[in-house]
VMD Tcl script that draws the C-alpha trace (Angstrom):
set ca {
  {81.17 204.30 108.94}
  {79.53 206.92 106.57}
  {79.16 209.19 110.28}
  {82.87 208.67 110.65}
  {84.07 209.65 106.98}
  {81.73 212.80 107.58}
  {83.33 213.97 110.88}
  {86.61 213.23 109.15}
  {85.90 215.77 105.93}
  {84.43 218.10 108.28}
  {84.72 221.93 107.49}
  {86.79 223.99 109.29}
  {84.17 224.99 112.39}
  {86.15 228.74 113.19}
  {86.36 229.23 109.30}
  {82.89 228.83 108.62}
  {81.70 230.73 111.83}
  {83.71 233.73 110.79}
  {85.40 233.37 114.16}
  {88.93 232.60 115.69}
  {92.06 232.86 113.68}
  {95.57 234.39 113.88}
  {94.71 238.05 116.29}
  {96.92 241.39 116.39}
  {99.83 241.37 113.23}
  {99.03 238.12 112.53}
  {95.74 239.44 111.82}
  {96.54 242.12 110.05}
  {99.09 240.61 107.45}
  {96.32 237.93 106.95}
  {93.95 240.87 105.98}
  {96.82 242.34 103.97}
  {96.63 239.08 101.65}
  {99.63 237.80 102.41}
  {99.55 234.57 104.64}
  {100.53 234.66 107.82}
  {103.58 231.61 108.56}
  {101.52 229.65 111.33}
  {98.69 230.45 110.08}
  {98.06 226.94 108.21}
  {99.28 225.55 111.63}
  {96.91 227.33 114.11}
  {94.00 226.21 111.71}
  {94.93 222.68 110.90}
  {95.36 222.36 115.24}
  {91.87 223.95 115.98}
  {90.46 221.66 113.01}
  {91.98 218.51 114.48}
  {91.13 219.20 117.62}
  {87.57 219.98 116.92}
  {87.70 216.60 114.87}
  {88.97 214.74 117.81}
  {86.46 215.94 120.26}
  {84.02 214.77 117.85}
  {85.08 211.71 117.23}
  {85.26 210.92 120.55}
  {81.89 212.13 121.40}
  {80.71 209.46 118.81}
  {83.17 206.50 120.20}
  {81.60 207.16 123.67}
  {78.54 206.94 122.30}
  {78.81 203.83 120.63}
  {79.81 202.21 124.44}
  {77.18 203.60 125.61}
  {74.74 202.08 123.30}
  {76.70 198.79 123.17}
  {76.17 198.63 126.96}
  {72.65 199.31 126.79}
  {71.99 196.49 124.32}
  {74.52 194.03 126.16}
  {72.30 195.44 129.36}
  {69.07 194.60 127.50}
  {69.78 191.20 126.35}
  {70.64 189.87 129.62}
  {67.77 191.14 131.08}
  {65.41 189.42 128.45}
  {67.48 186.19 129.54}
  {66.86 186.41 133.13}
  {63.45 187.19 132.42}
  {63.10 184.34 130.56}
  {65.33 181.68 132.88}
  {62.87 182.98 135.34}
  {59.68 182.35 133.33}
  {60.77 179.10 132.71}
  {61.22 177.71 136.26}
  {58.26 179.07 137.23}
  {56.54 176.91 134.41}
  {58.54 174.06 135.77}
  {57.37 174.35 139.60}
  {53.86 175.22 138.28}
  {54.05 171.57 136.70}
  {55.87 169.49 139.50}
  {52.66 170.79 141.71}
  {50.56 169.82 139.00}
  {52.16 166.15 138.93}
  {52.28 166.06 142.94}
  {48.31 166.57 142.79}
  {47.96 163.43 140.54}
  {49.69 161.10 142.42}
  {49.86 162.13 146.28}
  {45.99 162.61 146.89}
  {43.68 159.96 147.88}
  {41.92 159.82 145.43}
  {44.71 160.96 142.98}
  {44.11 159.28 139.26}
  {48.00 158.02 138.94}
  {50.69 156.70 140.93}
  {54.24 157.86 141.40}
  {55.88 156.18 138.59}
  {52.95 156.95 135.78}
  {54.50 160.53 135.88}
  {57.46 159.44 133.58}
  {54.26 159.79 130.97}
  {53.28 162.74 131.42}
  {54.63 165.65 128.66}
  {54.47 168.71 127.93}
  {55.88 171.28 125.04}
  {58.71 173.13 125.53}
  {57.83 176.33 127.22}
  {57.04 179.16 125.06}
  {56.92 182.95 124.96}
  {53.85 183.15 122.45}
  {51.78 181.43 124.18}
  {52.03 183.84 127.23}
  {49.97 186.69 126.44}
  {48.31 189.37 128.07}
  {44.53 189.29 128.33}
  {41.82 191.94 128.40}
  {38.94 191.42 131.17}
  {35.65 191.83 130.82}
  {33.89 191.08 134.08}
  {30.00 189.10 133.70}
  {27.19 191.46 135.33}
  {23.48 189.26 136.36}
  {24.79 186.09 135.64}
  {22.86 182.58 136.84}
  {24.28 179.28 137.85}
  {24.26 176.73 135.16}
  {25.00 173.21 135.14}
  {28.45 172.25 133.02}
  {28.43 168.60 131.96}
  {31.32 166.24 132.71}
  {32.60 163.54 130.74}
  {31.41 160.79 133.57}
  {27.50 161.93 132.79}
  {27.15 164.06 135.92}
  {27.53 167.92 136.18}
  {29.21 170.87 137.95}
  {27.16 173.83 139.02}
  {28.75 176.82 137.61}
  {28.40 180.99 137.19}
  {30.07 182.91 134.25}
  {32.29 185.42 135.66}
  {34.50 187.14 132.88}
  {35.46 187.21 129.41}
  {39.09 186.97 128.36}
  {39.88 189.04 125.37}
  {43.50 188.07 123.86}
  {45.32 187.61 120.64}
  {47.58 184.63 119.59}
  {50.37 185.22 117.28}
  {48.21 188.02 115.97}
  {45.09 186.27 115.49}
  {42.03 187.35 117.94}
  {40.06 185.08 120.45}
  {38.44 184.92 123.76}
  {37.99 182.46 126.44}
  {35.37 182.44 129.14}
  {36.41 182.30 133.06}
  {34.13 180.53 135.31}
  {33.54 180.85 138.99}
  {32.26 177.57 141.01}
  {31.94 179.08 144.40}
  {28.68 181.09 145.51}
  {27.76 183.60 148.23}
  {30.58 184.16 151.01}
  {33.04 181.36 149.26}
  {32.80 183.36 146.12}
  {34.69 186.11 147.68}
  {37.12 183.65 148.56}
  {38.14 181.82 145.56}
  {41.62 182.42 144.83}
  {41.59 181.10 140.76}
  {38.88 181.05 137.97}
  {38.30 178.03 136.14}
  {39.08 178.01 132.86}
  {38.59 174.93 130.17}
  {38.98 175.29 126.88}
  {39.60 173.06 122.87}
  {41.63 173.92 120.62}
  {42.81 172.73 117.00}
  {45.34 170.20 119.22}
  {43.06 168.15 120.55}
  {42.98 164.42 119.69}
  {46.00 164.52 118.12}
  {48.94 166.47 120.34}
  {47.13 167.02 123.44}
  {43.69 165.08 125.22}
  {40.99 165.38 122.89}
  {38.35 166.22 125.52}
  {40.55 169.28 125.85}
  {42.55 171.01 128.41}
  {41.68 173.31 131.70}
  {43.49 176.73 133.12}
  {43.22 177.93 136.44}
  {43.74 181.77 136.57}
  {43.85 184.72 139.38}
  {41.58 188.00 138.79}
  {42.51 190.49 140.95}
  {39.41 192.91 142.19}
  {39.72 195.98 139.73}
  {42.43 194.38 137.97}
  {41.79 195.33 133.93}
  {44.17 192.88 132.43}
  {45.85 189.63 133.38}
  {48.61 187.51 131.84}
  {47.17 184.26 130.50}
  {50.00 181.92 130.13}
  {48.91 178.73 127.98}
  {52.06 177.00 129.17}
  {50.42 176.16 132.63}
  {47.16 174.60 130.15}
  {46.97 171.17 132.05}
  {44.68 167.66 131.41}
  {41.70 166.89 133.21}
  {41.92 163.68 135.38}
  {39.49 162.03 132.93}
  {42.85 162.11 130.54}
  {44.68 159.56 133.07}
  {41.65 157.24 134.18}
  {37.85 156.75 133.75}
  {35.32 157.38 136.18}
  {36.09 161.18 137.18}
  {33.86 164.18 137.01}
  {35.24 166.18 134.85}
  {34.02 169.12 133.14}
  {33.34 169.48 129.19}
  {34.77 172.41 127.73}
  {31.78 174.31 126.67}
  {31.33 175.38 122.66}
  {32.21 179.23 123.66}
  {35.22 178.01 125.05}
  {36.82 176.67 121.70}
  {39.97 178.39 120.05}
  {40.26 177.99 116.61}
  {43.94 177.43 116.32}
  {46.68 174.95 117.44}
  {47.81 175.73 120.91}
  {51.03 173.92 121.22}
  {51.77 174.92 125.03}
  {51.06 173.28 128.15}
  {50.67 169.34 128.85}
  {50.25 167.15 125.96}
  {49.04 163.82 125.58}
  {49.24 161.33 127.88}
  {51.89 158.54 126.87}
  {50.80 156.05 130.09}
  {48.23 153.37 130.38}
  {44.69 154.33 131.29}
  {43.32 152.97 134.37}
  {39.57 152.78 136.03}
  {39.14 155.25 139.07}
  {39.38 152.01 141.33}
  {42.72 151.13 140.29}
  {44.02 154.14 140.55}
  {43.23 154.57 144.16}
  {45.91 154.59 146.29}
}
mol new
graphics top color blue
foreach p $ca { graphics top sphere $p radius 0.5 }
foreach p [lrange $ca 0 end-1] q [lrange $ca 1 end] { graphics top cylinder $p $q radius 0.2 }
display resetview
């Protein structure tokens, strides 16, 4: 409004040039000091005119910013309709692993337990790699007693709602397969555990690209170990380096079902 009031009170643009204005007599009784009769009307047309012109210069500009913005915000929503069926599909794999194997830990009508929070933008964030040079197989333990042989691979440098951490991603395959593993395991605690989500923490599974320098770590896909459903599964303990020291309210949460032994689950 204040840009609008100012193009309104505008100056006179030939006046204060020194340009334009009555030519030939009309000049010349102008000069004289005397005031030429249209003079008042040739300049109060070229000032409203120039005024106009102005004004609509702004108007159009104002669309064109409107559309932009209107452009902008729809974009964001598709963007985020889209991240948010992928999260869905992502999960009604997840649940199709836990009930369609063999060996599977839960049957088909134990998903109606299963949770998860609402899928959120925060907990999507983009992550810095650092890939592992010289690194030796080591055994991870697993909540059953036994272990899983495993080789650090890269360090995931990331912030979370400002606040700086890093998770380690672990490889499980060796020689050839190692050049052949699609996903890096990734388990991990955080300040959520025991009372939202499992308390012997959660696991990610995430793709590093050869040469790739950042990847997008998306804590909605965080899922339970089987060991959250039923006993008797080898399932590996987050280790210490692996802990975040914050609530990360994203991904599955707590199981709401009825634990069963390995044996009952089988199908």
């Amino acid at each position: 409004m204040n840009l609008l009031m100012q193009i309104i009170k505008a100056p006179d643009p030939a006046a204060a040039a020194g340009k334009g204005g009555p030519t030939g007599d009309a000049r010349r009784w102008h000069n004289s000091g005397n005031r030429y009769p249209g003079h008042y009307c040739w300049q109060e047309s070229v000032l409203l005119s120039t005024r106009i012109s102005v004004m609509t210069r702004f108007f159009a500009g104002l669309h064109v910013i409107t559309a932009f913005i209107c452009c902008a915000a729809v974009t964001g929503t598709v963007q985020a309709q889209n991240r948010k069926a992928e999260i869905e599909s992502f999960r009604k794999k997840q649940q199709a692993t836990l009930t369609e194997l063999e060996d599977s830990p839960l049957h088909p009508e134990d998903t109606a337990s299963i949770t998860y929070f609402p899928p959120e933008e925060d907990f999507a964030v983009m992550a810095r790699i650092e890939l592992l040079r010289g690194e030796k197989p080591f055994e991870m333990p697993a909540f059953d007693g036994s272990t899983k042989t495993f080789v650090r691979y890269a360090i995931l440098h990331f912030q979370l709602k400002g606040k700086p951490h890093r998770l380690t991603a672990f490889r499980s395959g060796f020689g050839a397969l190692a050049a052949l593993q699609p996903t890096y395991f990734v388990p991990f605690r955080d300040e959520t555990n025991a009372a939202t989500t499992y308390g012997g923490g959660r696991y990610m599974d995430v793709a590093i690209p050869p040469g790739a320098e950042n990847i997008l770590l998306d804590f909605n896909k965080a899922y339970n170990p089987w060991c959250a459903y039923a006993d008797g599964f080898r399932c590996p303990i987050p280790p210490a380096e692996n802990t975040i020291s914050q609530a990360v309210e994203a991904g599955e949460r707590n199981y709401r079902g009825t634990r069963r032994s390995r044996n009952s689950a089988q199908h």
